[in-house]
VMD Tcl script that draws the C-alpha trace (Angstrom):
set ca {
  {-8.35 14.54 4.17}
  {-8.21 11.27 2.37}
  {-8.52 11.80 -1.84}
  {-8.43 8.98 -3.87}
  {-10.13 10.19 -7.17}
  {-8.44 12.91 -9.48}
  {-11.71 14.85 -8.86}
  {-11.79 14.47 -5.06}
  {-7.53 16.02 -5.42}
  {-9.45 18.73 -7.73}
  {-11.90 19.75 -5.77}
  {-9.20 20.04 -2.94}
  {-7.37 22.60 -5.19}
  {-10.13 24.51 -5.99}
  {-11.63 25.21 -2.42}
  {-7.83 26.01 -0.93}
  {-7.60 28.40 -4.42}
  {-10.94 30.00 -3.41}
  {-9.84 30.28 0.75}
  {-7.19 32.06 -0.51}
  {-8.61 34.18 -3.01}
  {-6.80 33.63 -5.73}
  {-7.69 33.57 -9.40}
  {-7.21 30.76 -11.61}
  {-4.87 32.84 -13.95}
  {-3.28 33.79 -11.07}
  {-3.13 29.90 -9.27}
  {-1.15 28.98 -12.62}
  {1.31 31.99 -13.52}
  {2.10 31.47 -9.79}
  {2.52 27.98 -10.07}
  {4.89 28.07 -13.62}
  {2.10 25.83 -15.28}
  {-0.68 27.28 -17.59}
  {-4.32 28.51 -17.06}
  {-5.59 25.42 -18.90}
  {-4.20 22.98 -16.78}
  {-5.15 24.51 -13.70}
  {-8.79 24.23 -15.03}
  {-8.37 20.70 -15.86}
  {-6.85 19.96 -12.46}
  {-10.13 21.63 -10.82}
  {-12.07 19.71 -13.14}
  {-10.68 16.25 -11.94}
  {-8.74 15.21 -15.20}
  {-7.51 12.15 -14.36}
  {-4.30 12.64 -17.11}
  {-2.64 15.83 -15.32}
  {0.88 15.07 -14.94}
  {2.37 14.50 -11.24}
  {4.95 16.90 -11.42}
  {2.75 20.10 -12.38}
  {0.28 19.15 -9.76}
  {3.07 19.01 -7.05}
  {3.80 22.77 -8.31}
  {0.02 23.60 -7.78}
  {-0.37 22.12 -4.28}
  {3.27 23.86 -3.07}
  {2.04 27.15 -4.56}
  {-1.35 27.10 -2.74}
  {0.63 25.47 0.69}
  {-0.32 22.28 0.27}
  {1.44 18.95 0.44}
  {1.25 15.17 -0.16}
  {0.92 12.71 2.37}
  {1.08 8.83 1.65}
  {-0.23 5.76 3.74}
  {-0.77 2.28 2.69}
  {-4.26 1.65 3.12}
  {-5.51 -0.34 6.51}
  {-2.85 1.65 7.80}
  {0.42 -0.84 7.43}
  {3.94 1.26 7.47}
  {5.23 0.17 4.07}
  {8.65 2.12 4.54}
  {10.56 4.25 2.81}
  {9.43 7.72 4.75}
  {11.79 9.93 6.50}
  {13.12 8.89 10.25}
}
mol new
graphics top color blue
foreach p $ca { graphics top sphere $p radius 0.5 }
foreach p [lrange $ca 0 end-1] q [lrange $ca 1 end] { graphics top cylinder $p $q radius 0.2 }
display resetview
């Protein structure tokens, strides 16, 4: 799935929370960050910080994939 809005990466986070059935208190004690950011995260805050978000997506099995766009290798991945 390509996201390239913060509410497009919350939405993401909110339907994998829901597949999984997991609260939103639960999503962010799980997680290590706090019930309010989780919300703002689902709500598409475009301020969250990188590193909690990372903690969200690894706690609900999700990860991060980069490409430059038209599809150019720019480098830097793993071999």
């Amino acid at each position: 799935m390509e996201i390239t809005t913060a509410e497009q990466l919350g939405a993401t986070v909110r339907g994998r929370r829901r597949q999984l059935k997991v609260t939103q208190k639960d999503l962010a004690m799980t997680s290590g960050t706090g019930l309010r950011f989780v919300v703002d995260l689902e709500r598409g805050k475009p301020t969250c910080q990188i590193g909690k978000i990372l903690q969200v997506l690894q706690a609900l099995g999700l990860v991060v994939e980069t490409r430059a766009l038209g599809g150019v290798e720019t480098g830097g991945g793993q071999p």
